[in-house]
Residue frames as qw, qx, qy, qz and C-alpha x, y, z in Angstrom:
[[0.593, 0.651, -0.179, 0.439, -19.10, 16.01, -1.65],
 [0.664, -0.101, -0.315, 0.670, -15.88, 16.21, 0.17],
 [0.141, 0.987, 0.000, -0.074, -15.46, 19.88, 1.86],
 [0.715, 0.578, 0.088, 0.384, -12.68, 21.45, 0.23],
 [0.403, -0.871, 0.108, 0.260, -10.12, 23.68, 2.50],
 [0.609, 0.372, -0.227, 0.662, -7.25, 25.47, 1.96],
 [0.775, -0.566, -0.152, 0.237, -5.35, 26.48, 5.53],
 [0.436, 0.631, -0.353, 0.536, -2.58, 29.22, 5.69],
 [0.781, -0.378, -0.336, 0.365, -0.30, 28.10, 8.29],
 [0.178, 0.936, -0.236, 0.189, 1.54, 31.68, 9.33],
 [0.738, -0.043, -0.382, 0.554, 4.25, 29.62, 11.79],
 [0.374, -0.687, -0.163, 0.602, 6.26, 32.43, 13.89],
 [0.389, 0.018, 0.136, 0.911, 5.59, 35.38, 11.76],
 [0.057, -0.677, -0.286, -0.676, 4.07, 38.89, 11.60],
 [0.109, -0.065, -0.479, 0.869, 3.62, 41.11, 15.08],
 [0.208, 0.593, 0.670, -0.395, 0.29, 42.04, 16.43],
 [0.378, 0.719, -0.014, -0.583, -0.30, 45.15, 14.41],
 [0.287, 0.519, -0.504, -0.628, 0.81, 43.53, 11.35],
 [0.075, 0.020, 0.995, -0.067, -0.80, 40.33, 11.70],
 [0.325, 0.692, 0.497, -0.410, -4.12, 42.18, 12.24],
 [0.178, 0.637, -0.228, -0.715, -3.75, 44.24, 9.78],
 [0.216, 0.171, -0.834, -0.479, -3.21, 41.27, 7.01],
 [0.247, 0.386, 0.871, -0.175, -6.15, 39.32, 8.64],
 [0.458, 0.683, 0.353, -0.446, -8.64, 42.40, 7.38],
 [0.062, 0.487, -0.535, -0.688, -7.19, 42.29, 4.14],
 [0.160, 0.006, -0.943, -0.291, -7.66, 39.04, 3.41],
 [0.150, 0.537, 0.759, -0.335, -10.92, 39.32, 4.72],
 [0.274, 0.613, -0.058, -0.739, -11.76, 42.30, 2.74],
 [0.272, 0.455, -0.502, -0.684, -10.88, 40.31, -0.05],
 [0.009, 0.201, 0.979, 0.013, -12.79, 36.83, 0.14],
 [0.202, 0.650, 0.392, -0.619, -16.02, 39.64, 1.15],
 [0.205, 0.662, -0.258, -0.673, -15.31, 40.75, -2.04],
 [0.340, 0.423, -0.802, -0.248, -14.32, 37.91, -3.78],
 [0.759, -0.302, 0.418, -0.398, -16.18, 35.02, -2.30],
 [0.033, 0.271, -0.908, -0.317, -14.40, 31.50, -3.62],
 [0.700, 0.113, -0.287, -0.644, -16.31, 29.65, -5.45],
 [0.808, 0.029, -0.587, 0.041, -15.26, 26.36, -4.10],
 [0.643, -0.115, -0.413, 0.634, -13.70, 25.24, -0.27],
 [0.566, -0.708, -0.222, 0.359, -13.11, 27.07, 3.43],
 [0.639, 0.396, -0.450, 0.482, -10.32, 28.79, 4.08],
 [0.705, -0.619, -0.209, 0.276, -8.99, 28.66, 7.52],
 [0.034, -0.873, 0.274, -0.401, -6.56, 31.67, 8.95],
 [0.670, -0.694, -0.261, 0.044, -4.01, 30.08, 11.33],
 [0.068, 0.834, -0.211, 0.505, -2.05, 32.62, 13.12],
 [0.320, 0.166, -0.683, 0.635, 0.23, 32.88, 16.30],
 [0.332, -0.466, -0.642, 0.511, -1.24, 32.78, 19.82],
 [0.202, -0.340, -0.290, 0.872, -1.14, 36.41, 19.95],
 [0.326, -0.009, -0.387, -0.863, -3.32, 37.55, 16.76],
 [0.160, -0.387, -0.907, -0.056, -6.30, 34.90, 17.75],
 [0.118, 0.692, 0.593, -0.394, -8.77, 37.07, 19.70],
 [0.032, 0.555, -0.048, -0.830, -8.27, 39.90, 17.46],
 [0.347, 0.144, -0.547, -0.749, -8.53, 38.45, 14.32],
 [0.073, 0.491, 0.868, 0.026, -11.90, 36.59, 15.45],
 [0.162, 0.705, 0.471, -0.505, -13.25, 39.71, 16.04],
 [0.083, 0.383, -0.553, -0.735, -11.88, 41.02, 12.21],
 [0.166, -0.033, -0.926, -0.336, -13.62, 37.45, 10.83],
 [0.254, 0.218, 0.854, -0.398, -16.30, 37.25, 13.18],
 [0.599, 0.528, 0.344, -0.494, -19.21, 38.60, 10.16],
 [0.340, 0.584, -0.582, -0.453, -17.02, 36.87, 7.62],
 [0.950, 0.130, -0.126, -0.255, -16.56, 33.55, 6.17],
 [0.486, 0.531, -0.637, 0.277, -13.20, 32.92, 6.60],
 [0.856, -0.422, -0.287, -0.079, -12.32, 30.36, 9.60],
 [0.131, 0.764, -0.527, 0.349, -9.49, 30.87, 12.34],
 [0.959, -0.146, -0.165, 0.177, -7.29, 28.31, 13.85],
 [0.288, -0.846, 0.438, 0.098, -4.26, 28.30, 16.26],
 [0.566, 0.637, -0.522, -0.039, -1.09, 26.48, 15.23],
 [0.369, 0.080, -0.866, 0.328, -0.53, 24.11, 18.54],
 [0.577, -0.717, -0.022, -0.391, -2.07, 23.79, 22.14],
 [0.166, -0.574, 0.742, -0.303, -0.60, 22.52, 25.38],
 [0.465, 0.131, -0.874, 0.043, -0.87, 18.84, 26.28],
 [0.077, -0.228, -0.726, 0.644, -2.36, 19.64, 29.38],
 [0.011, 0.742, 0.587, 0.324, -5.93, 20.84, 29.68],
 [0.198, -0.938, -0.015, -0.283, -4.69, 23.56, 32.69],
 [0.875, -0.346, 0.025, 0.339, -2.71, 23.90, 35.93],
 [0.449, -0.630, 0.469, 0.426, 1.24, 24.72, 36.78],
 [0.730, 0.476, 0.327, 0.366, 2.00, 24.71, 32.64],
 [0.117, 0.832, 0.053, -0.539, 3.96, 28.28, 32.63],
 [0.067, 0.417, -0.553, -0.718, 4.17, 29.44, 28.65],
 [0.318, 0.219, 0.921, -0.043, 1.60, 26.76, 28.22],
 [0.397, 0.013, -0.148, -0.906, -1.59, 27.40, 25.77],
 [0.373, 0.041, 0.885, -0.274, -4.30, 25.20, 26.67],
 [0.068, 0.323, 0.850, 0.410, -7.11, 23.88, 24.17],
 [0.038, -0.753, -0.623, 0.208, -9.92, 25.97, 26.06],
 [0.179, -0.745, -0.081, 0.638, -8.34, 28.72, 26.05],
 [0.090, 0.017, 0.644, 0.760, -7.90, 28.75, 21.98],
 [0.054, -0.559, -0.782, -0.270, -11.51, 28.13, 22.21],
 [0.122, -0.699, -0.453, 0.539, -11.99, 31.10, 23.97],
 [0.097, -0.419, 0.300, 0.852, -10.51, 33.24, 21.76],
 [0.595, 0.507, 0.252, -0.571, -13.38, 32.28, 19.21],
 [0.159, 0.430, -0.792, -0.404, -10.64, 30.16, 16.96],
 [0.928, 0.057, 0.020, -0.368, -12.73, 27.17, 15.71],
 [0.973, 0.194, -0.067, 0.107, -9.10, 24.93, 14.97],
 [0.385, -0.765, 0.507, 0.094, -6.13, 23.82, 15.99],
 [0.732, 0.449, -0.479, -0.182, -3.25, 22.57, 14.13],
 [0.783, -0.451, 0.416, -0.102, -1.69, 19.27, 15.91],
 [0.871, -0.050, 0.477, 0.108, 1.13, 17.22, 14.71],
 [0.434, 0.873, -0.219, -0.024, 2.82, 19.53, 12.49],
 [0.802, 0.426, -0.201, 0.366, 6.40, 18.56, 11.03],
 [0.170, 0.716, -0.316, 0.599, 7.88, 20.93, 12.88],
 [0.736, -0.441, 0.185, -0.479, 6.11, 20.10, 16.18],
 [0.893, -0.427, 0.118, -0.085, 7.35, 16.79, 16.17],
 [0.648, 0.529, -0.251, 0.488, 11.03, 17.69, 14.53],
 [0.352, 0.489, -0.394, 0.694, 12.35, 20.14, 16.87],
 [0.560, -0.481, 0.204, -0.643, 9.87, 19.66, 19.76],
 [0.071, 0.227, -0.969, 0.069, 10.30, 15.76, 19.67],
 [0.656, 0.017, 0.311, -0.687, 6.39, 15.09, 19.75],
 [0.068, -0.042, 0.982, 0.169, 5.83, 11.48, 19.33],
 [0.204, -0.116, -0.838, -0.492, 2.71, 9.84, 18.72],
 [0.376, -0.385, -0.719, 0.441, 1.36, 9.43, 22.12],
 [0.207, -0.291, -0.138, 0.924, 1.78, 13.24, 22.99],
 [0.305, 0.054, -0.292, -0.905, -0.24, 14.38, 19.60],
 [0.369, -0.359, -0.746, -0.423, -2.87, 12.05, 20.21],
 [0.310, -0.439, -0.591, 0.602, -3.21, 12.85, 24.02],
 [0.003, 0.190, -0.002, -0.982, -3.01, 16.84, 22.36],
 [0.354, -0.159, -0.602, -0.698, -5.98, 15.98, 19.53],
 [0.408, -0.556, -0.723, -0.042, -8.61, 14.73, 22.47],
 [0.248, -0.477, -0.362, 0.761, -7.86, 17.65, 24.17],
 [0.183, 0.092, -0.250, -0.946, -8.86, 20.05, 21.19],
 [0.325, -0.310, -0.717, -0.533, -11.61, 17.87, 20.09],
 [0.343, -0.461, -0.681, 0.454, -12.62, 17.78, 23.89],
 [0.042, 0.652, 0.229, -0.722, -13.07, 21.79, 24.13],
 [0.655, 0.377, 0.655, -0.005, -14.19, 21.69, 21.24],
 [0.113, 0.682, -0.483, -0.537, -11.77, 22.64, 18.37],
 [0.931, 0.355, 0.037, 0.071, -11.47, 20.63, 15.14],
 [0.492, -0.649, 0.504, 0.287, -8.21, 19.34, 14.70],
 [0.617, 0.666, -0.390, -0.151, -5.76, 19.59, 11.35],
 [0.785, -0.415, 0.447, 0.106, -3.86, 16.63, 12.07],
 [0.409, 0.711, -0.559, -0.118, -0.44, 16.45, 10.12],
 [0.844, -0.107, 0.522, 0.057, 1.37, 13.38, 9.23],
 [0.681, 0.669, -0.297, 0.027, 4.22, 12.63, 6.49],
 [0.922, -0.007, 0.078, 0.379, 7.30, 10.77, 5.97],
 [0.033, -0.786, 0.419, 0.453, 11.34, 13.02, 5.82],
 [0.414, 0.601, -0.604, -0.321, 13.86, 12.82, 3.22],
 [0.108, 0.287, -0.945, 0.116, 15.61, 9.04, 4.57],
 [0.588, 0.207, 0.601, -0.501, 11.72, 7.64, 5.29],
 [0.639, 0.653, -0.037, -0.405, 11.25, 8.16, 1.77],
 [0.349, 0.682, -0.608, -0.207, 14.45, 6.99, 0.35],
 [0.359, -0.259, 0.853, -0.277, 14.11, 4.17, 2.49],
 [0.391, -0.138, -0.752, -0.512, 10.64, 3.06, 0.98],
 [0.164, -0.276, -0.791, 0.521, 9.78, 3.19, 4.51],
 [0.221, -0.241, -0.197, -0.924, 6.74, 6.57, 3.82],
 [0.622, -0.236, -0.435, -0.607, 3.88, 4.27, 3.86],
 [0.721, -0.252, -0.573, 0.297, 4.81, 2.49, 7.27],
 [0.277, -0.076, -0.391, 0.874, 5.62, 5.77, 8.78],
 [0.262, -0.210, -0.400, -0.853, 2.25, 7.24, 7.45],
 [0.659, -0.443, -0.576, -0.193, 0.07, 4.00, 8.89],
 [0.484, -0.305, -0.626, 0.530, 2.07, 3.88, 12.33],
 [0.013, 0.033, 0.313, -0.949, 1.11, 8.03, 12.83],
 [0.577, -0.284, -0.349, -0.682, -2.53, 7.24, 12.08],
 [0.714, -0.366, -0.529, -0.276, -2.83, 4.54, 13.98],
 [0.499, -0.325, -0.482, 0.643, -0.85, 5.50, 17.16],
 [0.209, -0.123, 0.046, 0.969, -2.01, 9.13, 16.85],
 [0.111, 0.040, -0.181, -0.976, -5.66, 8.93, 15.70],
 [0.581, -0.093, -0.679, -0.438, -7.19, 6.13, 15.29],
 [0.089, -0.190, -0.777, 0.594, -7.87, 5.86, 19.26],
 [0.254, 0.137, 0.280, -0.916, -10.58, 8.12, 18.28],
 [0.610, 0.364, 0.678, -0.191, -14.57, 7.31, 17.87],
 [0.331, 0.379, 0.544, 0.672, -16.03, 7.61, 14.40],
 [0.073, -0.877, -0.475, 0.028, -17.83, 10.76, 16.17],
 [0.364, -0.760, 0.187, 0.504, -14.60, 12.57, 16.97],
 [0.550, 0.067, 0.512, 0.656, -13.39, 11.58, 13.59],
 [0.208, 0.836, 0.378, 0.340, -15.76, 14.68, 12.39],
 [0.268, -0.929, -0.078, 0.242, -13.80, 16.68, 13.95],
 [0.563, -0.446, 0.512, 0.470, -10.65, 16.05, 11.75],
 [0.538, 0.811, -0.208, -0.102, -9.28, 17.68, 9.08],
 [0.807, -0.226, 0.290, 0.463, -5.87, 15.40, 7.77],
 [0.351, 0.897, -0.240, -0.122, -2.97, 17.07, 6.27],
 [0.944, -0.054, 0.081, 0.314, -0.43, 15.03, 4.68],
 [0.004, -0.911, 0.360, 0.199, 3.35, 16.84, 4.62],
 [0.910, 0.176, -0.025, 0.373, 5.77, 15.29, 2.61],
 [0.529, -0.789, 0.193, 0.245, 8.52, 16.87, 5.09],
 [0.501, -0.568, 0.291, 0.584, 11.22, 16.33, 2.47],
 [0.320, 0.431, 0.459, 0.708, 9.69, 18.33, -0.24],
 [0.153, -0.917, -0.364, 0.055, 9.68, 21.51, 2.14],
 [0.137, -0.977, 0.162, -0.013, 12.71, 23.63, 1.90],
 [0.721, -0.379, 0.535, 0.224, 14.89, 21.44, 0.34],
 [0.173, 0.588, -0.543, -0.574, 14.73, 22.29, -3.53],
 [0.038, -0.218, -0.974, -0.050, 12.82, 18.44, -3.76],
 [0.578, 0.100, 0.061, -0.807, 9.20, 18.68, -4.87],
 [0.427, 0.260, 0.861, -0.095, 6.54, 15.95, -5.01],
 [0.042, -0.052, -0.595, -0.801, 4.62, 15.53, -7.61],
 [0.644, -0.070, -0.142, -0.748, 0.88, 15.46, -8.23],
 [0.778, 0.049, -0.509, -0.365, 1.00, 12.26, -8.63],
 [0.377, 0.171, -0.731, 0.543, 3.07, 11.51, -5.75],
 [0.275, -0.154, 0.361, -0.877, 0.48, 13.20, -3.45],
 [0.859, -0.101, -0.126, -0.485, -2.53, 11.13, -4.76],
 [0.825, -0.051, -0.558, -0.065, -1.20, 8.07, -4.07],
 [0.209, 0.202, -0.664, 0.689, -0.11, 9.14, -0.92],
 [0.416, -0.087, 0.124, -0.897, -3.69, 10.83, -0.19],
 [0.864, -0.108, -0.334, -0.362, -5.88, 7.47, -1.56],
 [0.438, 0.227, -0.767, 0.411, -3.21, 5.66, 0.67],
 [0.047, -0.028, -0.509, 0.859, -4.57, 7.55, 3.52],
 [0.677, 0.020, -0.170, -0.716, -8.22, 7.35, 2.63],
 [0.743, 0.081, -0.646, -0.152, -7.85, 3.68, 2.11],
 [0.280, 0.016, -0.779, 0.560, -6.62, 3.15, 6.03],
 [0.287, -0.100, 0.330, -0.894, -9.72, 5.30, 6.92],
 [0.787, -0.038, -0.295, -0.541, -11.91, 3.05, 5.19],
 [0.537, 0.201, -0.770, 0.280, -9.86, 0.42, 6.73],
 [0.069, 0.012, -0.664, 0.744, -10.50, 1.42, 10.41],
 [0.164, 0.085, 0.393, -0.901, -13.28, 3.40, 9.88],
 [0.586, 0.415, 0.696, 0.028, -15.57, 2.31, 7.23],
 [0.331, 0.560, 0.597, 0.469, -16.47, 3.48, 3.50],
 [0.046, -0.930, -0.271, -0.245, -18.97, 7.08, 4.71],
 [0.292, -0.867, 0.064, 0.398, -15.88, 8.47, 6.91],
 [0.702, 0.192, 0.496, 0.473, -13.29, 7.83, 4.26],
 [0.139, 0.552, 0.534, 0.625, -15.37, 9.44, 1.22],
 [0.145, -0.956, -0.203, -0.155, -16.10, 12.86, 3.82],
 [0.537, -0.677, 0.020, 0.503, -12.59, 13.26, 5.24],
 [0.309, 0.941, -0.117, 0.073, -10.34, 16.34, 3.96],
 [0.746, -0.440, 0.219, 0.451, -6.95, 15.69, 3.30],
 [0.216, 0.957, -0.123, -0.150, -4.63, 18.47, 2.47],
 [0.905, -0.054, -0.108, 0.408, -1.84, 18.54, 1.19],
 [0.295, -0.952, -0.063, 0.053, 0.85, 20.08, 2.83],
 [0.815, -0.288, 0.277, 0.419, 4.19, 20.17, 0.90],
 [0.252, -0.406, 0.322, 0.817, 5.22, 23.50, -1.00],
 [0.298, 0.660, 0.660, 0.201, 2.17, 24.22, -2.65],
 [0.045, -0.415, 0.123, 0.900, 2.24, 28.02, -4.30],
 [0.531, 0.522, -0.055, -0.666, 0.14, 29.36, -7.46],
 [0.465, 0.528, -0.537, -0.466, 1.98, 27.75, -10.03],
 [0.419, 0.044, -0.890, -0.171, 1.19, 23.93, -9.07],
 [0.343, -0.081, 0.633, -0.689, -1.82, 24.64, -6.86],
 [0.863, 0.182, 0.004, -0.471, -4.72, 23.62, -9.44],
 [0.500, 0.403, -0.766, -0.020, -2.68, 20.78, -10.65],
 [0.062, 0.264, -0.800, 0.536, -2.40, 19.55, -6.89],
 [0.548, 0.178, 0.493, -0.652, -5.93, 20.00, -6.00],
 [0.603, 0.214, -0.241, -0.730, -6.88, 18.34, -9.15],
 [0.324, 0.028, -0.940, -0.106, -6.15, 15.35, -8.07],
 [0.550, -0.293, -0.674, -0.396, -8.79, 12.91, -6.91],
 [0.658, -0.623, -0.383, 0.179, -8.22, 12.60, -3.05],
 [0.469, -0.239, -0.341, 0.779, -6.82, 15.86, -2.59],
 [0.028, -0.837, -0.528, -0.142, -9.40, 18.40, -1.12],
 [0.289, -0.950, -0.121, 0.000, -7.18, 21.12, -0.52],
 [0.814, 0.162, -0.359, 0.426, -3.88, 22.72, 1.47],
 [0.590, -0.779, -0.009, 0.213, -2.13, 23.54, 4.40],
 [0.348, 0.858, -0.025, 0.377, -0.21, 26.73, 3.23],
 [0.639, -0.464, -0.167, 0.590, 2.91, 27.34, 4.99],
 [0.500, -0.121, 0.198, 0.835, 5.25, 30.37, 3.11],
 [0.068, 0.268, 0.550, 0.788, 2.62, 31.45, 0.61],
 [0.269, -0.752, -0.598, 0.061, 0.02, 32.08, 3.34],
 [0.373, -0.505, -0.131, 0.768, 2.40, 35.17, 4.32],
 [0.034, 0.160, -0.366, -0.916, 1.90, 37.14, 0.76],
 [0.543, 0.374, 0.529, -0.534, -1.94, 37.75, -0.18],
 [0.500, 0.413, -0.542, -0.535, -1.37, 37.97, -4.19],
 [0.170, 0.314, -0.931, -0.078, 0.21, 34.14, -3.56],
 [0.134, 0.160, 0.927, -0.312, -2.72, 32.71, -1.01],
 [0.575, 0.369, 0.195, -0.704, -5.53, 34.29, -2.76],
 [0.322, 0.580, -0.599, -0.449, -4.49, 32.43, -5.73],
 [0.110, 0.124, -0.971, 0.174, -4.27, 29.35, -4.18],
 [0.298, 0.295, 0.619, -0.664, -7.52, 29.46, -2.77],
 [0.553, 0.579, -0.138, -0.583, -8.85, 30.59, -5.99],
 [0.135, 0.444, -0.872, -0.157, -6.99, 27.21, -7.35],
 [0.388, 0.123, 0.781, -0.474, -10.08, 25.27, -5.87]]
């Protein structure tokens, strides 16, 4: 069986003392509350990482940064390198987020160069991928979907491929009053399955996790996860309030 994750992305919010402070919560309450189904992964700004490993470190709960640098070291200033995430005792890094390659201009090239670096110091990597508003309207999704797998991932062996966790984002059902449906997701999700089996064969396929990662909240999380080839999600807004991301989690 597939494993099952759900991922709160925090982006650029909370300060140190209030970042920490929500990590032991939510730890307090999974300790308490253990889910009956699926991970969940913590990822958090740069700055909260060593602390909240040492909050998680006799819990269950998994922690992940939210980028790295391109570079492994060296003349990089503001730079975070892949090792250094690993130092901090995070186990994952997200790579190839919407944002990341909106306002940062990461192409293909860049996030796949970034994803052998994490997998290299050895982080697992959430690798995002989705289609905006005018991809979609176009009919163009699925062509924008294949070209970021295969210029972006599929360089890698079928050993490194354990190291990947996929999150699809349908980028123009985030903050735009536009929602995908369930159904819209599976057939995005078996899409994306179907190229793995394509490349990879049949056994990676039928183990890879693919979240989805496109305004998911309580009130259409089980729905979401029930479909068939979705094992999960990468939590952007609702990761910030604990009522909302326990829920979700609990939605497994």
């Amino acid at each position: 069986m597939r494993k099952k994750i759900v991922a709160g992305n925090w982006k650029m919010n909370m300060d140190l003392e209030e970042g920490l402070k929500f990590v032991g919560s939510i730890d307090k309450y999974f300790k308490e509350n253990p889910p009956e189904k699926g991970s969940v992964i913590l990822c958090t700004p740069f700055i909260h990482l060593a602390g909240a490993a040492q909050i998680l470190k006799q819990g269950k709960i998994s922690l992940g940064a939210q980028n790295c640098a391109s570079e492994a070291s060296g003349a990089y200033t503001g730079e975070v390198s892949a090792w250094m995430i690993r130092s901090t005792g995070a186990e994952y890094v997200i790579i190839g987020h919407s944002e990341r390659r909106s306002y940062y201009n990461e192409d293909d090239k860049l996030i796949n160069k970034k994803t052998l670096l994490a997998i290299n110091s050895g982080l697992k990597v959430i690798f995002c991928i989705g289609e905006v508003l005018a991809e979609r309207e176009s009919d163009k999704h699925f062509l924008i979907v294949r070209r970021q797998l295969e210029e972006g991932l599929f360089t890698l062996s079928p050993e490194q491929m354990d190291m990947i966790v996929i999150a699809y984002e349908p980028v123009w059902a985030i903050g735009t009053g536009l929602t995908a449906s369930p159904d819209q997701a599976q057939e995005m999700h078996k899409y994306i399955r179907d190229l793995i089996k394509e490349k990879y064969g049949s056994d990676c396929a039928k183990k890879m996790p693919i979240l989805y990662g496109g305004s998911c909240k309580p009130s259409n999380a089980a729905e979401i996860f029930s479909k068939p080839d979705v094992d999960g999600g990468l939590i952007g807004g609702a990761a910030l309030k604990k009522e909302d991301f326990t829920a979700i989690v609990e939605a497994l």
